[in-house]
N, C-alpha and C positions, 0 to 999 in steps of 0.2 A: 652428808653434812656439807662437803663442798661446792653442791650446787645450789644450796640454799644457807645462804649467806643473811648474817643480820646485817640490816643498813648501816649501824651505825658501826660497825667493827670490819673494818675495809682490810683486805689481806695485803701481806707486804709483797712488796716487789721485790725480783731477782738483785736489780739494782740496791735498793734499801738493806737486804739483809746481808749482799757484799761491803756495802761501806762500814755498817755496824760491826760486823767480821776485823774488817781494816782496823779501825776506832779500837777495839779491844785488844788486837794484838799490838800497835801502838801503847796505846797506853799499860797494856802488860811491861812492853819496853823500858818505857820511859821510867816505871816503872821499878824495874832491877835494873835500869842505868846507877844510882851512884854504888852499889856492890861493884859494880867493873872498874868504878873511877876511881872509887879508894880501898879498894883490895891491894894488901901487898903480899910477898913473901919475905921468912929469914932462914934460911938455912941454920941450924943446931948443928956442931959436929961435936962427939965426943971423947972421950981420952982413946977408947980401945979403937976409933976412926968410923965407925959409925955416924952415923949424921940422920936427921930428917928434917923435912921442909915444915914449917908453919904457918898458915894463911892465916891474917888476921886484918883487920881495917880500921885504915889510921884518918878518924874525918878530920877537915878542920882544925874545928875547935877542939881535936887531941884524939887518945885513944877508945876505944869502943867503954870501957869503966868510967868515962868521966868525961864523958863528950854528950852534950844536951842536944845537940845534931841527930844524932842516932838516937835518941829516946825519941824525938819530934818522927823521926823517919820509922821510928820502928809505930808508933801508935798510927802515923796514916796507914802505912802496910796494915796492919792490923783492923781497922774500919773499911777499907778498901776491899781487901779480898776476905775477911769473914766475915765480918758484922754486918754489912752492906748485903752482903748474897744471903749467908743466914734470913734476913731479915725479907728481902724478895722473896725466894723458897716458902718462906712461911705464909705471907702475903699471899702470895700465889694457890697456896695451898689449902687456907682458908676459903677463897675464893670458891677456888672448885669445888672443895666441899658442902659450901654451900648450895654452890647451882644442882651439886647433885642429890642434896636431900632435902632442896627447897623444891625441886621441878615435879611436877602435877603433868599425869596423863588426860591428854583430851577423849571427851566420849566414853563409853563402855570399855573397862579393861577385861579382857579371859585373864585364866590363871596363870596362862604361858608368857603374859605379855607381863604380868605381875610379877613372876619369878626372873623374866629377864632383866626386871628395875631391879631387884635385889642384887642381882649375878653383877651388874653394872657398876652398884653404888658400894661392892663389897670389892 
């Protein structure tokens, strides 16, 4: 398959699919950057001296309950890494599916050749 290439479908380059690599983990980044910028902690201690830590994030415009920051943040997150790829994956997978039970054998097929489209498309 890789020595015959469609024209119009040109393969990526070593260069292209590092910078796409860069670009993703970047914007993964950027990403879970405000988690690191307004995470905080409080220590709890209790009567018998026990204590434990609490991570919580204080945005802005106030606490994680009442901050319209973090719902705006929480719904990109949200379109970004599921609905976005969900939506590709599926895309994607229509596709192939189609190429593989739309694709027709040129000339005479044997049985063998017939059972291998099956073995293929299953």
């Amino acid at each position: 398959y890789m020595a015959i290439m469609h024209p119009l479908k040109p393969r990526m380059s070593r260069k292209t699919t590092l910078i796409i690599t860069v670009c993703i983990w970047v914007a993964g980044s950027l990403l879970s950057l405000p988690n690191l910028i307004y995470s905080t902690t409080i220590t709890e201690t209790f009567k018998n001296g026990d204590y434990r830590i609490i991570c919580f994030m204080v945005w802005p415009d106030g606490y994680s309950n009442d901050s319209y920051t973090e719902y705006i943040y929480n719904v990109n997150i949200l379109v970004l890494t599921y609905i976005l790829p969900i939506s590709s994956m599926t895309f994607t997978y229509f596709r192939v599916g189609l190429e593989l039970w739309g694709s027709k054998t040129i000339g005479e097929c044997t049985e063998k050749q017939l059972e291998a489209t099956k073995s293929k498309r299953k």
